[in-house]
DODRENKOL-16674 format. One record per residue (C-alpha): x, y, z; residue number from 1; residue in three letters. Coordinates in steps of 0.1 Angstrom, whole numbers, plus 2048, in hexadecimal, padded with zeros to 3 digits. Layout:
N
R    x    y    z  num  residu
R    X    Y    Z  NUM     ALA
...
***
This chain:
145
R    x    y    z  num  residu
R  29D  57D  7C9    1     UNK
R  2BE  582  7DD    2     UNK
R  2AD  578  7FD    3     UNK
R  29E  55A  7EE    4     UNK
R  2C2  552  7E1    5     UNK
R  2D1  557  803    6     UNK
R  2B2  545  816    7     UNK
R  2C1  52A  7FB    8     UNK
R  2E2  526  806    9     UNK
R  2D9  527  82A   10     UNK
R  2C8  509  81E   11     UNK
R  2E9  4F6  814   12     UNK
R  2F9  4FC  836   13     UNK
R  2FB  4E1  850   14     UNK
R  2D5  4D8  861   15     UNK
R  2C6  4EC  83E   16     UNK
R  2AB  4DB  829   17     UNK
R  2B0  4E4  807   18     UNK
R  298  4CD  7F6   19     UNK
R  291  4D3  7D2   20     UNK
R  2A0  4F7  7D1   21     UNK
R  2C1  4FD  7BE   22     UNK
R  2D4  51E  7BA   23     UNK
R  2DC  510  797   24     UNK
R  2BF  503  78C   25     UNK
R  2AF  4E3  77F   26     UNK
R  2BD  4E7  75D   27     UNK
R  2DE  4EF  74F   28     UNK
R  2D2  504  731   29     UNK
R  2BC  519  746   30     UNK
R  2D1  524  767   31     UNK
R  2BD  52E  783   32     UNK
R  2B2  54F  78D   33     UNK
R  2CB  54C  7AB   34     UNK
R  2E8  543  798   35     UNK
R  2DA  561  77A   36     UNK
R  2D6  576  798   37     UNK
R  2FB  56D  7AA   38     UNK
R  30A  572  787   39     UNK
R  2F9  58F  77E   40     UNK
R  30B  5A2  7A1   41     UNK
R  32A  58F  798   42     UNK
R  327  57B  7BA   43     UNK
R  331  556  7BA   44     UNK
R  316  53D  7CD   45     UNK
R  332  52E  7E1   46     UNK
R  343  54D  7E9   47     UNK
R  320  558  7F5   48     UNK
R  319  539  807   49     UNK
R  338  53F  81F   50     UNK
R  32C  566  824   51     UNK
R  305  557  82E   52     UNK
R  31B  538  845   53     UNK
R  330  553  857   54     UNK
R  312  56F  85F   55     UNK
R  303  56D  87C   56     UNK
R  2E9  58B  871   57     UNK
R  2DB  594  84C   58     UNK
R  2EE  5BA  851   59     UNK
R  30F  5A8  84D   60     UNK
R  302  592  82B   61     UNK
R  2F5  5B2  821   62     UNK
R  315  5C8  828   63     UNK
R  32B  5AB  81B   64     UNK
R  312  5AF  7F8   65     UNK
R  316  5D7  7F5   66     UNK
R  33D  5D2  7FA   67     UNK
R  33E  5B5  7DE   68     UNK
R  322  5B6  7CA   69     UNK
R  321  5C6  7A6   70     UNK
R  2FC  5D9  7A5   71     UNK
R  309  5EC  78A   72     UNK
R  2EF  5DC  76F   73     UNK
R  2D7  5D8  78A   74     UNK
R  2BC  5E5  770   75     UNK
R  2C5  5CC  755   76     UNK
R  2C7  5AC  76E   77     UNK
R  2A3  5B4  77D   78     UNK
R  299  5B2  757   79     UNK
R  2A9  594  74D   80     UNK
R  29B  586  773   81     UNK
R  277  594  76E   82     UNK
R  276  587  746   83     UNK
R  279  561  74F   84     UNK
R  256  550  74C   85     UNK
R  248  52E  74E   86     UNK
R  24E  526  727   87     UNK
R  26F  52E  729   88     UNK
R  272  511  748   89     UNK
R  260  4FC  734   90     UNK
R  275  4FE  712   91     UNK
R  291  4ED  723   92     UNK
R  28A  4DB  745   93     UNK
R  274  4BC  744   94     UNK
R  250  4BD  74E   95     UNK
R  257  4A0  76A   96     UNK
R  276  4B6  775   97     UNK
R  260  4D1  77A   98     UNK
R  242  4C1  78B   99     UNK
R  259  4B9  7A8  100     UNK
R  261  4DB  7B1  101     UNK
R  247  4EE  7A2  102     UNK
R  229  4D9  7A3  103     UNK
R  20D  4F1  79E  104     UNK
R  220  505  781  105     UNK
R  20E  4F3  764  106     UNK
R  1ED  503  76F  107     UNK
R  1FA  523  769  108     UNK
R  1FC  538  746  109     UNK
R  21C  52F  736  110     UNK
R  227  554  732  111     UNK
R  222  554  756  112     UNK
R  246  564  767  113     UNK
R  258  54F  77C  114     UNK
R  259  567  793  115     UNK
R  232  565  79B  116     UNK
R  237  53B  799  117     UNK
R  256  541  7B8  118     UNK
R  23C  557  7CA  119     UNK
R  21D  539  7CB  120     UNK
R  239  522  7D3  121     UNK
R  241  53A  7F5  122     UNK
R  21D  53F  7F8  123     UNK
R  217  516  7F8  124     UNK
R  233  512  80C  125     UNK
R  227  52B  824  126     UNK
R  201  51A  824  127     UNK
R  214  4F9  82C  128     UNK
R  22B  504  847  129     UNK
R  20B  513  858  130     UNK
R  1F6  4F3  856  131     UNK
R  215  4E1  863  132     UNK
R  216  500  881  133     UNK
R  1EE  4F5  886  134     UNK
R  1F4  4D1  88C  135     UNK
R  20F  4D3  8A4  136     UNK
R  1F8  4ED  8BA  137     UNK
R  1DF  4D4  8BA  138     UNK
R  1F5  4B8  8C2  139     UNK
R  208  4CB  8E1  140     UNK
R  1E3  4DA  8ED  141     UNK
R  1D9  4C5  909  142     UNK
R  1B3  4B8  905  143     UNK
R  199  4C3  918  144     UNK
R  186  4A2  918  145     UNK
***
């Protein structure tokens, strides 16, 4: 999760694309597994943010995270991480709000974790990015007509 939060705010810095993701979440009453996450080590998001601006590798985020972080209740955060599922998303957050970030997730089993719904997302995400990859080959590949 911590390298999806980072991957995150990388997204909020100058020439990012952050699209629908938040590190808070799309609802008040249910923070996001970011913000759970970053409050869990006792790490702010902004103060984070600057550490991910100023790196120029992921050693010095990392270091900067070992120095800072609190992984003292590491055990207890990865529960309250690995517990959230789909009906818990859905108590709170409107079905429209969630169709725009997570449009496949009402095909899945509401008891479903939200940690398998973040992983299709990558995987569609991935599956895009490659068609997108296939098209520009095609377009820059002189033909042979």
């Amino acid at each position: 999760m911590l390298p999806r939060t980072i991957d995150k705010l990388r997204a909020n810095l100058p020439g990012g694309k952050i699209g629908t993701y938040s590190i808070r979440g799309i609802n008040p009453l249910l923070p996001g597994l970011s913000l759970v996450l970053l409050e869990g080590i006792g790490v702010t998001e902004q103060r984070l943010l600057e550490v991910v601006e100023r790196a120029s590798v992921e050693e010095e985020i990392a270091d900067w995270l070992r120095q800072n972080g609190d992984f003292s209740t590491t055990a207890a955060l990865n529960q309250k991480l690995l517990g959230r599922r789909i009906e818990d998303v859905q108590a709170v957050v409107p079905p429209t709000v969630i169709a725009k970030v997570y449009p496949f997730m009402n095909e899945m089993a509401k008891t479903t974790p939200m940690f398998d719904v973040l992983l299709e997302d990558d995987r569609l995400l991935a599956l895009s990015e490659m068609k997108v990859d296939e098209r520009s080959a095609r377009k820059s590949t002189p033909s042979t007509q």
